[in-house]
C-alpha positions as CSV (number, residue, x, y, z in Angstrom):
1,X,89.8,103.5,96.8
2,X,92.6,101.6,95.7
3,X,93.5,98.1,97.4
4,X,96.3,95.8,97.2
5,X,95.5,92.2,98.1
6,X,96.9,88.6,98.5
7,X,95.2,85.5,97.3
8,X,95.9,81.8,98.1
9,X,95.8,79.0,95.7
10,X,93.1,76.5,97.3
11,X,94.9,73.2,95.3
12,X,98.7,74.9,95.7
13,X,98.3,76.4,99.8
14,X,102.3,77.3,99.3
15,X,101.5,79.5,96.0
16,X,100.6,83.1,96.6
17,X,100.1,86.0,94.5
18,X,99.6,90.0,95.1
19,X,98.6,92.2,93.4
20,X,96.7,95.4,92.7
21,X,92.9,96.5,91.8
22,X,90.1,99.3,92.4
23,X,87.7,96.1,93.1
24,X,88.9,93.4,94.6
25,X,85.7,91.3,94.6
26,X,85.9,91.3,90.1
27,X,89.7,90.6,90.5
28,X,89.3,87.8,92.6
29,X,86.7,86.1,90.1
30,X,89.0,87.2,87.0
31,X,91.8,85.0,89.1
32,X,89.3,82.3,89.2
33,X,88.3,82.5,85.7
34,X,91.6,82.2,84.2
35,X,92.1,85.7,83.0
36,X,95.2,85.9,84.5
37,X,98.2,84.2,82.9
38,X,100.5,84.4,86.3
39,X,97.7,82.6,88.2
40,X,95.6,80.5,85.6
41,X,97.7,77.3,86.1
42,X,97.3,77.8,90.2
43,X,93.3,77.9,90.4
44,X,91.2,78.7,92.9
45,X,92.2,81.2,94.6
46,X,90.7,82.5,98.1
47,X,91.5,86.4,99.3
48,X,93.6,85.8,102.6
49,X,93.9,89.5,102.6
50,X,93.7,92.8,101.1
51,X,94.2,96.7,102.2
52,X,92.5,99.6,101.2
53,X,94.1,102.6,100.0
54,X,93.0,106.2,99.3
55,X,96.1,107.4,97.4
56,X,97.4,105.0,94.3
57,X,100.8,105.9,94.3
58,X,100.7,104.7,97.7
59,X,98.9,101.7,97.0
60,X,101.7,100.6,93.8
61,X,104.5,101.3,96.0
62,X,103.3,99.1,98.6
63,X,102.2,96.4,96.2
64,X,105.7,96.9,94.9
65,X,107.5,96.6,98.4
66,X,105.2,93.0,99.3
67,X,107.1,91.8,96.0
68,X,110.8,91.6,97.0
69,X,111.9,89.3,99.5
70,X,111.8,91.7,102.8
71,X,107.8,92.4,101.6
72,X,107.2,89.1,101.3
73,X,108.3,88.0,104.8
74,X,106.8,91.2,105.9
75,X,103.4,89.5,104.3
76,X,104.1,85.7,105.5
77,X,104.8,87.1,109.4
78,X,102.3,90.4,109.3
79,X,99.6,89.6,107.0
């Protein structure tokens, strides 16, 4: 499976980041460790939500589309 989540910064509630993983659970807790450069600075971060996918291309596209303006209101309205 291939998911594509969103995570919150607990300190920042207006910062948000998405992204893409085959375990969410490990990505989270790499956030949280600082492993990240894009999201080191924003830390902790909570999941507010994540969907599953079985095909990747599918999954990247959709991760891609939640990144330009229209996915992001999609996210902020839907998710």
């Amino acid at each position: 499976m291939y998911f594509v989540y969103i995570i919150q910064s607990e300190k920042y509630p207006t910062r948000f980041y998405t992204g893409f993983t085959t375990d969410v659970e490990k990505r989270l807790e790499a956030h949280n460790n600082g492993q990240s450069t894009h999201t080191s600075k924003f830390k902790p971060w909570r999941l507010k939500t994540y969907l599953a996918f079985s095909d990747k291309e599918q999954a990247l596209k959709f991760e891609r589309y939640l990144k330009t303006p229209s996915g992001r209101a999609f996210s902020k309205k839907r998710l």
